[in-house]
Structure formats: structure tokens, C-alpha cells
N, C-alpha and C positions, 0 to 999 in steps of 0.2 A: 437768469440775468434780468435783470427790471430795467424798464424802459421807461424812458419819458412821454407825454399824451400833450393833445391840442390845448390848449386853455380853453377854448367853446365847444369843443364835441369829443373831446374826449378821446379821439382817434390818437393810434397809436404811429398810423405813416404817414409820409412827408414825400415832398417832393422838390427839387432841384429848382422848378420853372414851371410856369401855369400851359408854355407853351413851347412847342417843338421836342428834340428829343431830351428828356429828363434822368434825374435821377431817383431811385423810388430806396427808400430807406426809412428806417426805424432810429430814434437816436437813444442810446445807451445812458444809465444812470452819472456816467464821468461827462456826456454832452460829447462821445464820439458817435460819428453816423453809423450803421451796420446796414450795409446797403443789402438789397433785395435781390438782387440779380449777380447771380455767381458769372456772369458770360463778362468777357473782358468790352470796357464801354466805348463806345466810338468816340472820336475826335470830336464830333458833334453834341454831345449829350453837353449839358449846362453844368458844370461841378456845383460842391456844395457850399454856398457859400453861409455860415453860417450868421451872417445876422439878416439873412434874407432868406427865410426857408417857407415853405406853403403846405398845410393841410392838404393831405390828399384824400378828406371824408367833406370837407365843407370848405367859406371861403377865405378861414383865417390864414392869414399872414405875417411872418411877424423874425423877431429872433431867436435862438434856441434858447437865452436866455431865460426868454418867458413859460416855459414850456414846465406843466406841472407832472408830477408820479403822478403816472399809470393807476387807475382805480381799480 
């Protein structure tokens, strides 16, 4: 499966929210999320909202939109 990467660093995960409890995922070649964590998520964790998603290697921020193939 090929996965989509940051536009600035090239990282391959993402996350839900810079702050509180998150979601930690990977987004798939079609722009579905493939999240990280098999445990069922709390009420609390921020969903994915996808034209507001954030690096989880560096501080970009942005939409899935922009998100380039995986190197």
C-alpha cells in the first residue's frame, strides 16, 4: 500500500491535533486515513478532520490535499 508524506519533511504520519488526546495515522494513496492504533479511541481524541491535519515529524500543517507520494 503506498502512502502519502508531508510536503516539508517528508514524514509519513499525521496527527488529528497538535494538542490533547489525538489521532495518529498514516493517509493512504485514495486520501483515506489508516490509523495507528488498533485500541477502540475515546470520546476525547479530536477526529480526523481532513483539511486540517498536522505532521507528526515537524510543524507542517495543512490539508490532505497537499500531501505528496511517499519517497
Amino acid at each position: 500500500m503506498d502512502m502519502l508524506a508531508c510536503p516539508q519533511c517528508g514524514s509519513e504520519w499525521f496527527v488529528s491535533t497538535r494538542t490533547g488526546e489525538r489521532i495518529v495515522f498514516k493517509m493512504d494513496e485514495n486520501r483515506r486515513p489508516v490509523i495507528a492504533e488498533p485500541e477502540p479511541l475515546s470520546d476525547a481524541a479530536v477526529p480526523i478532520n481532513q483539511e486540517h491535519i498536522y505532521c507528526g515529524a515537524c510543524s507542517w500543517q495543512g490539508a490532505s490535499s497537499e500531501l505528496v507520494e511517499s519517497r
